[in-house]
N, C-alpha and C positions, 0 to 999 in steps of 0.2 A: 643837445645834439640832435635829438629826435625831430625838434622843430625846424632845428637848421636844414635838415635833410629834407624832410616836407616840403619849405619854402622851394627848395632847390628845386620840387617836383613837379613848381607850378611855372620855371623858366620853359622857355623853348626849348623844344627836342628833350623834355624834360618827359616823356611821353615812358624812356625804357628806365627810366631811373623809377615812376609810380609802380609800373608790373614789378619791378624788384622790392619796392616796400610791404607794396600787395603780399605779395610771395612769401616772405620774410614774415609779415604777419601770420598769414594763413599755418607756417611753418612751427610758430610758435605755439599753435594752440593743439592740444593732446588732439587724440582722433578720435578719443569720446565727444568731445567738448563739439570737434568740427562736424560728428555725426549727430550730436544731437541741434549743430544750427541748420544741417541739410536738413532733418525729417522738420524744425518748423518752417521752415522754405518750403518744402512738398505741403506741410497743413496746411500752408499759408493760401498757395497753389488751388489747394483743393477746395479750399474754401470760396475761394473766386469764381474758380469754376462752375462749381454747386449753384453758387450767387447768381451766375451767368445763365448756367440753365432754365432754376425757377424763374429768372429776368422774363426771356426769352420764351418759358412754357406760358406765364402768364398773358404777355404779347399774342400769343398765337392763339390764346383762348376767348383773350375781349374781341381779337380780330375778326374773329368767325363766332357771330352769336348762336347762327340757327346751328349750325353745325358741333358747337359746344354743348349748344343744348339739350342736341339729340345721344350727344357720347353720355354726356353727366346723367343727363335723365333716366337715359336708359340702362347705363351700369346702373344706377341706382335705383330702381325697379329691383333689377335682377338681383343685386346684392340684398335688397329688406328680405326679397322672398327667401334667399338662401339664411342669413342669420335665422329666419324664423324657424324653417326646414333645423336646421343643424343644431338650436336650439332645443326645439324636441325631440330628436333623435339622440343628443347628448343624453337629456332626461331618460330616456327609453332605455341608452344601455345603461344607464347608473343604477337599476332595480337593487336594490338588495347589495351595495355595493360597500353601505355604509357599516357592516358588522363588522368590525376589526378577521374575525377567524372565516372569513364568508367562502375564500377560496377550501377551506378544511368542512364544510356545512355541504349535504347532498342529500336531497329529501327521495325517499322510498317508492317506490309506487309498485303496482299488483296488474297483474297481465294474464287473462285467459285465453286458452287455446284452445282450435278444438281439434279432434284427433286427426284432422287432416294437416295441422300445423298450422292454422290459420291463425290469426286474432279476432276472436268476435268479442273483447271485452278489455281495457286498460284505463286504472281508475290510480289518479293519483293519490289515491287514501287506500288506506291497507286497514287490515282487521287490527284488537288492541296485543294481540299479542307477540306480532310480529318486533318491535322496538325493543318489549324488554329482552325478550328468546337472541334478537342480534347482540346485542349488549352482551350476553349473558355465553355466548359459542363463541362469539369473537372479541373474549377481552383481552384489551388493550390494542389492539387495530378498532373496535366501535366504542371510544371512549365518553358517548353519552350518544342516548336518543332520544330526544324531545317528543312527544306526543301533542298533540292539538285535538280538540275535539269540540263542535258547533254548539251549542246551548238550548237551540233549537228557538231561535226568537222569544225567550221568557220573560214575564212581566216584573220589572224591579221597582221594587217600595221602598221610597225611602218619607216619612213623613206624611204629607199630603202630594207627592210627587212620585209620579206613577209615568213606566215610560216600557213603550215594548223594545228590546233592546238586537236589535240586528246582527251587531258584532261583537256579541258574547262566547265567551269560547273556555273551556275546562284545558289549562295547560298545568305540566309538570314543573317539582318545587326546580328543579336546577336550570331552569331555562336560559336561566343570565349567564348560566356558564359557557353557552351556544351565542347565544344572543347577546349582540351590543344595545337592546333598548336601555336608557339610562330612568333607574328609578331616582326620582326626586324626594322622595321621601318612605322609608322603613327599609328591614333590612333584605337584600337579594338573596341572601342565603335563607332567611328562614320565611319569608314573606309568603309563601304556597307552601309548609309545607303542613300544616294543619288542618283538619278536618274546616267547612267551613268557611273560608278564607278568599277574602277577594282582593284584588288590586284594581283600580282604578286608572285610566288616564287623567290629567288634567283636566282636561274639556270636560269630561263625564262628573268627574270632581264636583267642579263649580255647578255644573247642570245641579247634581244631586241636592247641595251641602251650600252651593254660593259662598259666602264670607265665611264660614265656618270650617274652623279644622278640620276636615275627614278622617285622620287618620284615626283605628280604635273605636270611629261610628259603626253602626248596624244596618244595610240593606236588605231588604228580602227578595231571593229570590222564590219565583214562583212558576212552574210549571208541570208537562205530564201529570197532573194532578198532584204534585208537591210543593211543599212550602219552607223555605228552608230559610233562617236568620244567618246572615254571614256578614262578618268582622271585616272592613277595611282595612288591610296593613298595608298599605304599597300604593303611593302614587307614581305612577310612570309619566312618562315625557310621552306626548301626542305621536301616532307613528308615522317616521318619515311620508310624506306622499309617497316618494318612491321605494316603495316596499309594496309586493308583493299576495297582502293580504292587511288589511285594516284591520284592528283591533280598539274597543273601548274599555271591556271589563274582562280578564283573567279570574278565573274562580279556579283552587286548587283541584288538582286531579285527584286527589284520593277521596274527597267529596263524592265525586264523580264513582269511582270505586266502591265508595260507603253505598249509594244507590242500587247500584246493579251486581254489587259483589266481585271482588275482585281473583276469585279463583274461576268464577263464571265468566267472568272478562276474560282472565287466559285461556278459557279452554275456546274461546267464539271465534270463529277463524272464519265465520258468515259476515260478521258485522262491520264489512270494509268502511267504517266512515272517521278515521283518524290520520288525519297529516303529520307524518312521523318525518325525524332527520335526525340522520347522524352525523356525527360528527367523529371526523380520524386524523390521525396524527399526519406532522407536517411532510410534505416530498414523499407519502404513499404512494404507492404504486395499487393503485384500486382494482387491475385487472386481477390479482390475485385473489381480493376478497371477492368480485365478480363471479371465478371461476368457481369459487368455495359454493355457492347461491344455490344449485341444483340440488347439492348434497344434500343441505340447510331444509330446501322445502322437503325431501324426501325422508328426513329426519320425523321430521315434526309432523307430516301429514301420514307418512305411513303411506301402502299402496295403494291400489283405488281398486274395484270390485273385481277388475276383469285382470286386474294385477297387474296392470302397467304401474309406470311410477307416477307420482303425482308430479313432477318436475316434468312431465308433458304435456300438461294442460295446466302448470300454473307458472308464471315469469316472476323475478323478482328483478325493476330495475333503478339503476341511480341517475340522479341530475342533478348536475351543483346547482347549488343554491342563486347564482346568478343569472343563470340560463332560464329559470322556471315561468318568468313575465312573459318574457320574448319568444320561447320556444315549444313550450309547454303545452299544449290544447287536449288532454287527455278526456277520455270520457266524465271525470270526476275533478274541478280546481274548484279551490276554496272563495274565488275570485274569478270572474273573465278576466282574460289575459289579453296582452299587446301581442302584436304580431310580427316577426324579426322578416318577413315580406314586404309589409307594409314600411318597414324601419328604410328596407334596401327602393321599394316603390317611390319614395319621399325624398333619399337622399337622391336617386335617378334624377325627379323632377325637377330638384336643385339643383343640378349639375347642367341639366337639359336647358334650364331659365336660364343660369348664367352663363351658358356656351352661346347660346343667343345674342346676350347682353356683348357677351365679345367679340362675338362676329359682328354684329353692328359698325365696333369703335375700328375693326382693320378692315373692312369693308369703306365707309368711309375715309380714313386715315389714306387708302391707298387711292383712292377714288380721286381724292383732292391732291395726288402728287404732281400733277402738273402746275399749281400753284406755287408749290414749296419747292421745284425743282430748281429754280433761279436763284434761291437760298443754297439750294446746297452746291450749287457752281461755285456760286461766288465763293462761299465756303472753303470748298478742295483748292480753288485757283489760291487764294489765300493762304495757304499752307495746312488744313487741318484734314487732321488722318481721318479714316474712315472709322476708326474705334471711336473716335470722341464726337462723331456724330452720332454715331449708334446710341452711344453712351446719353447725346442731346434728344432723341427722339426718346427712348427708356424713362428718361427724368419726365417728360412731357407726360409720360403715358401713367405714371406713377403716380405725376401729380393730378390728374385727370381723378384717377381709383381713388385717389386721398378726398377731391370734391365728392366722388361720389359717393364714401364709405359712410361720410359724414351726413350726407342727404339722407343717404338709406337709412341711419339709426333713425331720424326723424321719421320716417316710413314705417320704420318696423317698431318704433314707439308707441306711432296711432294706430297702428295695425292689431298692438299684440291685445289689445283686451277681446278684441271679436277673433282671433287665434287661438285667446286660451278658450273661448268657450266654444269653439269648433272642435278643439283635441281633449274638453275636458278638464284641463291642466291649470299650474298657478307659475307658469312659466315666469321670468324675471328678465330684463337687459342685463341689471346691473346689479348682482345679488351681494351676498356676506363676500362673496369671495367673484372678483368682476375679473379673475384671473384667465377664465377657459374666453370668456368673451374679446376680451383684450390681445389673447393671442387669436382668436376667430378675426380681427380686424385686420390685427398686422398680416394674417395669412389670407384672406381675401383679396385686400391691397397687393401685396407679392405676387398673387398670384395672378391676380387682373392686368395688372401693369406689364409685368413679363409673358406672358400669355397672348393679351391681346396685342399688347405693342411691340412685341418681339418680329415679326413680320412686317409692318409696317415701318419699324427700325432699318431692319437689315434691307427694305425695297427701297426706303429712300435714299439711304444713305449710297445704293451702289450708280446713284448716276452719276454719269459723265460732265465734269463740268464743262471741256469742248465743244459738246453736244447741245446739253441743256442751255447755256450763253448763247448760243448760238439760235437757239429756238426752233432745232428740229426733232426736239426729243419726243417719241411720241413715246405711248402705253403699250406695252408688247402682250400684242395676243397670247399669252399664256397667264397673264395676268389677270387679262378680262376672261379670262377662262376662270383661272382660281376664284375670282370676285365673285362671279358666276355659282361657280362648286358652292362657296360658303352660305348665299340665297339658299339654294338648293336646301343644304343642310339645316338652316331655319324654318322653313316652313315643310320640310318632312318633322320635325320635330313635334312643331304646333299643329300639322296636321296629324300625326301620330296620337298625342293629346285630345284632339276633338272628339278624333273617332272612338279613341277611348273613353270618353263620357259617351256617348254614343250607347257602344255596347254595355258599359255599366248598368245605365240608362236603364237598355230594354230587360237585362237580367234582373232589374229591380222589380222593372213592372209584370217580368214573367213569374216572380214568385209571388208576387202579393195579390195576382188575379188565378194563379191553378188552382184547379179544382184539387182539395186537401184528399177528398175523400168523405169528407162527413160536415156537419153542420159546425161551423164557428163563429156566426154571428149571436150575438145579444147571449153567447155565453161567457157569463163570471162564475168564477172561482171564490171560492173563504176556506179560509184554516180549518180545520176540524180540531179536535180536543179529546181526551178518554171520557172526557163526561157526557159531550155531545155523540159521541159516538154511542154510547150507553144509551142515551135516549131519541136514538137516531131516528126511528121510527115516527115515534111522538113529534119531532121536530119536522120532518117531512110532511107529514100530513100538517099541520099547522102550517103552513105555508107555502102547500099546493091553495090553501084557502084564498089565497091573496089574487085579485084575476091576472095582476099583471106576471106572475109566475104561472110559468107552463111548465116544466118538469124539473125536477129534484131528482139527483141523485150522489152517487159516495164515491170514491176510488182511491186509488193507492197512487195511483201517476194518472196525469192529466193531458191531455195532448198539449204539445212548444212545450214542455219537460222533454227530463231525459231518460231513455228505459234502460234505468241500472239496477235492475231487479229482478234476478234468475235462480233458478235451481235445476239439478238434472232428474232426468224422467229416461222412459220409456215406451214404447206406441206395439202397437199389432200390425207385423208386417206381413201379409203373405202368409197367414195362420197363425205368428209367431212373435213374443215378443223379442223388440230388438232396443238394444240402447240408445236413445238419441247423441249424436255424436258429434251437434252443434248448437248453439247456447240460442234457446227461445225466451225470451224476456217474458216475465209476469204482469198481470196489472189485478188488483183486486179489485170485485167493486160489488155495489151492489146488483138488485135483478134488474133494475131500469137502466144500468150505464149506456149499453150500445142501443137501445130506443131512445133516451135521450141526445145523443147526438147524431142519431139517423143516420147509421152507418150502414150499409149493403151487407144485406146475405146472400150467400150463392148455393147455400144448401145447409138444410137444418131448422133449427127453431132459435129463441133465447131463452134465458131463463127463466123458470116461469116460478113464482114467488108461492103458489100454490104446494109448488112438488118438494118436499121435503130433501129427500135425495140429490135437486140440483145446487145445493146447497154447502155439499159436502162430497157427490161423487162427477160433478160434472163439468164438460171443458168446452169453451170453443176458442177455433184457433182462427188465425187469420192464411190465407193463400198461401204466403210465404211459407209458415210453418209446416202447412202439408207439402207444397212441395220441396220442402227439404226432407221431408217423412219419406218420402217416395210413395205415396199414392198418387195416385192418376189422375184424380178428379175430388172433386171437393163434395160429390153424392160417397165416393168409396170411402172418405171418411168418417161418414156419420153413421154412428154405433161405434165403430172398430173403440176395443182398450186401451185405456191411457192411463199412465201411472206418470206423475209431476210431484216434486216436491213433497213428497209423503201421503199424497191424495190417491186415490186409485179410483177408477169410473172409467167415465165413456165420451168419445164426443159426440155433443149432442147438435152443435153447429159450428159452421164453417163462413167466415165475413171476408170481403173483397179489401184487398191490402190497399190500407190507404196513409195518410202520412202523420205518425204521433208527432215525429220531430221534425228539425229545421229539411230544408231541402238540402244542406249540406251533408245528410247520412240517408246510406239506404235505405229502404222500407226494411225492418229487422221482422224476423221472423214472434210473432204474441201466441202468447195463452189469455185467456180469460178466465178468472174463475173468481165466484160469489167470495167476500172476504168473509174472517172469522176475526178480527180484529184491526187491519192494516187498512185504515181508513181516513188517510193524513187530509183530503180534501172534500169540502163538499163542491158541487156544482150544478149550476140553476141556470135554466135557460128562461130569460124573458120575455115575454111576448112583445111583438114589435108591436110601438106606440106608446105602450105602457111603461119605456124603461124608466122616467123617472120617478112614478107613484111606484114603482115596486120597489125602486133604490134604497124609499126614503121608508118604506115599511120595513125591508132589509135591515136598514143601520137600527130603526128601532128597536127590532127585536134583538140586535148585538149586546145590546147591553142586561137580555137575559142570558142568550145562548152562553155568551163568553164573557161572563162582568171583567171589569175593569180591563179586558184589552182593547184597545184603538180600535173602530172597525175596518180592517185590510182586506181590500179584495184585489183582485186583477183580469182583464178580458180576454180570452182564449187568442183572440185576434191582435192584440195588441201584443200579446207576449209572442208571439212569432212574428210580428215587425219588429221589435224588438233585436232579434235574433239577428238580423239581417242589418242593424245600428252600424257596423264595420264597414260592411261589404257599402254601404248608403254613406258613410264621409267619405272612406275613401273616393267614389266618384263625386260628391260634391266638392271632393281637395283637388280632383285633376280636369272638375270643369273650373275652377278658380284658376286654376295655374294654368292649363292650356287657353283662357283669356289672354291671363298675362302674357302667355308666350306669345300669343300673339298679335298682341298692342307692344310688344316691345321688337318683334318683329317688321308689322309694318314701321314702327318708326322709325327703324333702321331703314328701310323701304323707301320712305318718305327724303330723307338727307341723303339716299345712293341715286333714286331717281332724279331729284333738283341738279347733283353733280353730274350726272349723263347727261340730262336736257342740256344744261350751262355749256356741256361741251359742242353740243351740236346745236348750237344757237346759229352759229354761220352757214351748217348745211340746211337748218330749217329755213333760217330766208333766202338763200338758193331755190329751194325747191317749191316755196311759195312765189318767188318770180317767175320760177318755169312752170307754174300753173298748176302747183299742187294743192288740192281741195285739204279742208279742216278735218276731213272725216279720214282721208288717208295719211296724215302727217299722224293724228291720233294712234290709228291703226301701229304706224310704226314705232310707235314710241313704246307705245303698249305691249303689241307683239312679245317683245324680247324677255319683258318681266314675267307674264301670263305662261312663257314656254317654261320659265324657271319654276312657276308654281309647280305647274301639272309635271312638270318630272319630279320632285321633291314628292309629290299624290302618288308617283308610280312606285317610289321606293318605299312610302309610309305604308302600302296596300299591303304585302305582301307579311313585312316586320311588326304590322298593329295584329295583323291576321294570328299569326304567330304566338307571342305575348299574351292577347286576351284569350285563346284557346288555351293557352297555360292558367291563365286564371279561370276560366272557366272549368278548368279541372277538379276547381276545391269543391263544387256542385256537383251531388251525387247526380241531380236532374238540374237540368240547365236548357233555355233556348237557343235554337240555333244562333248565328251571324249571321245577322241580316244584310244583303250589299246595301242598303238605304244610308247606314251608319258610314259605310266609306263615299258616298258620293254626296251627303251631307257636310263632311271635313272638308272633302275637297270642295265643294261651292263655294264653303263659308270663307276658308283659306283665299279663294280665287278672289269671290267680290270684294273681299276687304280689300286686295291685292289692288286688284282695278280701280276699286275705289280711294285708293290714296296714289295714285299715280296718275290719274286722271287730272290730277288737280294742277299740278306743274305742265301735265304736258297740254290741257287746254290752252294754259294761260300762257305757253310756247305756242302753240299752234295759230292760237288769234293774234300774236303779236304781230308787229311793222315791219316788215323785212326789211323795210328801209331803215330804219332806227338801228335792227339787227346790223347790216349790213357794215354802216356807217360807224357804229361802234368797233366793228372787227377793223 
């Protein structure tokens, strides 16, 4: 029957009898059934589409090489730079991220004040007895506090292998209770908690022991004049890079305890050198325990002479445990830190490269619409909406981001080994886990496609196809405006950039040429010892013998150190003594320190090694320190009484303040005074000429002064360039990238100007008929681009101005801004400018006009 009916469908006028079978079918089938053949009709649809697009995107890309190759290229510039950027900035905030309890983890730190409320002193290490006394008031809100403590680079033996070990450190038995580091071998509960007791990492392991089991061996440690046999129980796993402090060997804290006694430990609230962390319970609320903190110290310290509370001049504060890499810079870390500035500086620059990169692709894209405009007539006459053009420019621009993303990895592939050792780092593309990467592409792409080609979507797509068929569509002046603004905002960018290396630049070169104050060439530094120190005497003279040593002497701190070493005192004010009521840092040394590094008096003597009494009753201060005293002149202090740190005497001179540390800290107010013990450094000044017969006499005698340790020295001068390592990548990272910025600038430059000339092909040979010279067709072609420089120079002047006086604020001393640095940018910006725009518009300028002409 069915069939009969069919046949019947293919007679004449047989046309209303098929809509009835249609119908009838259609009728029969459930409205799942019919909704599931519509949505593969729409897949099917969409599929075509899609098909159509890439068709079409790819057309449009072999069509136009030069012009592809300046979008591809140039996204993909911009994009290696940014993975690489965002790559290490990923790494940056992951510090300390990997401890499973890291958010519950907040390390301690110690804050002096002085009675005017000030800070003159915040050291991220706290004395030993601060961790257990929190534990011990606040149990169960402080439900562990780890202790850390340096080892002080001691000599480890194991066998014939002897190694001075850097990152050694006295930690407590429960640390894995805090701590995700995973032991690979012995047990975490009890691995520290025995007299004795070390744990090893890996690396150190194999160093020690090689193919041999560790666990159960014997290491000696050796230093401070001790010797001590200690048990291996505990291999750990190497510490993440991204942690906060390196570790090789854990030697048990009660060890540590057995040496210097552990009720003498609780009661020393002087010997701030332990990196404490607590650890509290989950969804705490910590301003509570915060608020507690004042009590706490006023508990334990008792009140101070004049009967204030001690909780006015001493802070106790917290910082989780994540924040401490990036945010941290306290007077005392275990580690230099990154810098959460630098983090925001980086991801900036990233964002500056590839807003570039995109202004390029719609700068062009919109530049070239009068090519594509006859496409999109034909298009609208044809029936297609203006969504599915949009929708066809989107695909284009996406597929554009997709060539580029793919270049870029190849970029930032060859790129990343001189990257990682530019940041330091062992950065990866495609690590254990290529998860954060993989979405870093897809979101790059998304971002690039809809970003840059969202504008040049929505401009092509809105023309008329009456108009454009017709072939009177021109470009509307608000356009060539916009085109215009986004120039503008490129090369204010890369000008920005310039000038910021620029000023970098001269603040690099301002610190490493100021006069410090005192002598720092051909001075080195060595360790001192209790033994050397004992025989310190004997040992200076034995090597004043040497010609190429010219002076020897001893201190407690060295200048490029830090002055974390104070005690309170009292001075003679106006007949009377009065409290010093602001923190003057110590330095010990011997009678030759300040003649050995030729430091200025303004009034007074030095020590003189004859006089007994300067020995034990004697001071001299620096500038700063008197006038914070309030004397008038640096003659009214010599004589006046001075009582420091349990000493009591006179001062006997007065030296012109000059710089111990980086130029990022004030000049702080010094004492000097002859040591009795506190003698961590020696230092020798060499005679210029002679540095390397005295080098090689130096290491000689190391192997009496201090057997079996390495000989380790360091240059006064080198350790305060040193110091400045940050401030020095950072500008060599924003003269790299303000290059790029602007090589991917001009070559946007380069594909916007070709498209301008191209359009005024016809008015250039007009106007060479009518008798226009090469030098003025040049002139105007030029013109237009040159005014776009120097306004993008007028905006960058004022916003680089700004910016670097913000950086220049982390300099306690700083040099001015020099205008050289902004009319520098600006040149560099302009010639490159001219110079890639000259090249199209010569090669317009000398052309045929008759050629020109005949073509139009």
């Amino acid at each position: 029957m069915e069939e009969a009916f069919y046949e019947n469908t293919k007679t004449v006028g047989g046309r209303k009898a098929r809509l009835i079978y249609i119908k009838e079918v259609m009728l029969m089938l459930r409205p799942s059934v019919w909704k599931k053949i519509k949505t593969q009709i729409t897949h099917a649809n969409n599929i075509d589409m899609f098909r159509n697009y890439l068709k079409v995107g790819i057309r449009n890309i072999l069509s136009q090489k030069l012009y592809s190759f300046i979008n591809v290229f140039g996204l993909a510039v911009g994009m290696a730079a940014t993975i690489l950027i965002v790559l290490y900035v990923q790494n940056e905030l992951s510090y300390d991220q990997y401890h499973e309890k890291s958010d519950r983890i907040y390390r301690i730190s110690r804050e002096w004040l002085n009675d005017s409320g000030e800070s003159s002193l915040h050291l991220g290490h706290v004395a030993p007895p601060f961790g257990p006394l929190l534990k011990n008031d606040f149990e169960g809100i402080v439900q562990n506090a780890i202790r850390f403590n340096s080892g002080g680079n001691p000599l480890m033996v194991s066998g014939d292998k002897q190694f001075e070990e850097e990152r050694f450190f006295w930690a407590e038995a429960d640390l894995f209770e805090v701590f995700s580091w995973k032991l690979l071998k012995g047990d975490p509960k009890t691995a520290l908690t025995e007299p004795n007791t070390i744990i090893l990492t890996q690396s150190a392991a194999d160093k020690y022991f090689g193919a041999e089991e560790p666990l159960n061996k014997s290491i000696i440690f050796k230093n401070f004049g001790v010797e001590v046999e200690m048990k291996v129980t505990g291999i750990i796993e190497d510490t993440p890079a991204n942690s906060h402090f390196q570790f090789d060997m854990l030697a048990s804290f009660v060890t540590l305890e057995n040496f210097f006694g552990r009720e003498n430990m609780m009661q020393n609230f002087g010997s701030n050198n332990y990196a404490t962390y607590l650890m509290f319970p989950e969804d705490y609320n910590l301003a509570e325990f915060q608020a507690q903190l004042p009590a706490f110290i006023d508990k334990h310290f008792g009140p101070r002479e004049s009967g204030a509370l001690a909780s006015k001049t001493n802070k106790l504060h917290l910082m989780p445990l994540t924040d401490i890499h990036l945010r941290s810079h306290l007077d005392s870390e275990i580690e230099t830190n990154g810098n959460i500035a630098y983090v925001y500086t980086y991801t900036i620059i990233a964002i500056f490269i590839l807003m570039i990169a995109c202004i390029n692709f719609m700068n062009l894209s919109t530049a070239r619409s009068a090519k594509r405009s006859r496409e999109v007539g034909v298009r609208k006459a044809m029936g297609a909406f203006r969504t599915s053009l949009v929708n066809q420019f989107l695909a284009e621009s996406m597929l554009v981001a997709l060539l580029a993303v793919i270049l870029a990895l190849g970029f930032a592939f060859l790129a990343l080994p001189g990257f990682n050792n530019f940041v330091d780092k062992e950065l990866v593309l495609f690590g254990a886990d290529p998860t954060f990467l993989l979405a870093l592409i897809f979101g790059i792409v998304m971002a690039v496609g809809l970003v840059a080609g969202s504008y040049p979507a929505f401009f092509l797509s809105s023309f008329q196809p009456a108009v454009v068929l017709k072939g009177t569509h021109k470009t509307s002046h608000q356009k060539i405006n916009l085109r215009s603004i986004l120039v503008v905002i490129q090369f204010f960018i890369s000008i920005c950039l310039i000038v910021g290396v620029g000023i970098i630049d001269d603040q690099m070169e301002y610190m490493k040429t100021k006069d410090l104050g005192f002598d720092k060439d051909n001075m080195i530094v060595l360790p001192s010892s209790n033994q050397m120190y004992a025989d310190y005497q004997a040992i200076k003279e034995r090597l004043q013998q040497q010609p190429g040593i010219e002076e020897v002497t001893l201190s407690s701190r060295v200048p490029s150190g830090r002055l974390l070493d104070s005690q309170g005192g009292s001075a003679e004010v106006d007949g009377e003594m009065k409290n010093i009521s602001f923190r003057i840092a110590d330095i010990h040394t011997d009678h030759d320190y300040l003649k050995a590094l030729k430091i200025k008096f303004l009034a007074g003597r030095n020590f003189d090694i004859e006089l007994a009494s300067d020995s034990s009753e004697a001071f001299i201060l620096n500038k700063a320190a008197i006038d914070g005293i309030g004397w008038n002149s640096a003659e009214e202090a010599i004589d006046k009484k001075f009582n420091y740190g349990g000493r009591t005497g006179q001062v006997i001179g007065v030296v012109d303040d000059f710089h111990f540390e980086s130029l990022h800290q004030t000049i702080a107010p010094m004492v000097f005074v002859v040591t009795n013990g506190r003698g961590r450094s020696i230092v020798i000044k060499l005679k210029e000429g002679y540095e390397e017969e005295a080098m090689a006499y130096l290491k000689e005698q190391w192997t009496f002064l201090r057997p079996g340790f390495p000989f380790d020295f360091y240059k006064i001068s080198d350790r305060f360039d040193e110091q400045y390592e940050s401030d020095e990548k950072l500008g060599r990272l924003v003269q790299y990238f303000s290059l790029l910025a602007i090589f991917i600038a001009i070559l946007g430059l380069f594909g916007l100007s070709s498209f301008s000339i191209e359009q005024r092909l016809k008015e250039i040979g007009v106007r060479k008929v009518m008798g226009a010279s090469v030098k003025s067709l040049s002139f105007l072609l030029i013109k237009k681009f040159t005014v776009l420089v120097f306004v993008g120079m007028l905006f960058a002047i004022p916003v680089t101005y700004y910016g670097m006086s913000m950086w220049l604020e982390g300099f306690s001393y700083a040099g001015a801004i020099k205008p050289w640095a902004f009319v520098f940018g600006g040149l560099f910006a302009l010639i490159f400018a001219i110079l890639t725009v000259s090249y199209e518009t010569l090669k317009a300028a000398y052309s045929n006009p008759v050629d020109t002409l005949r073509n139009e």
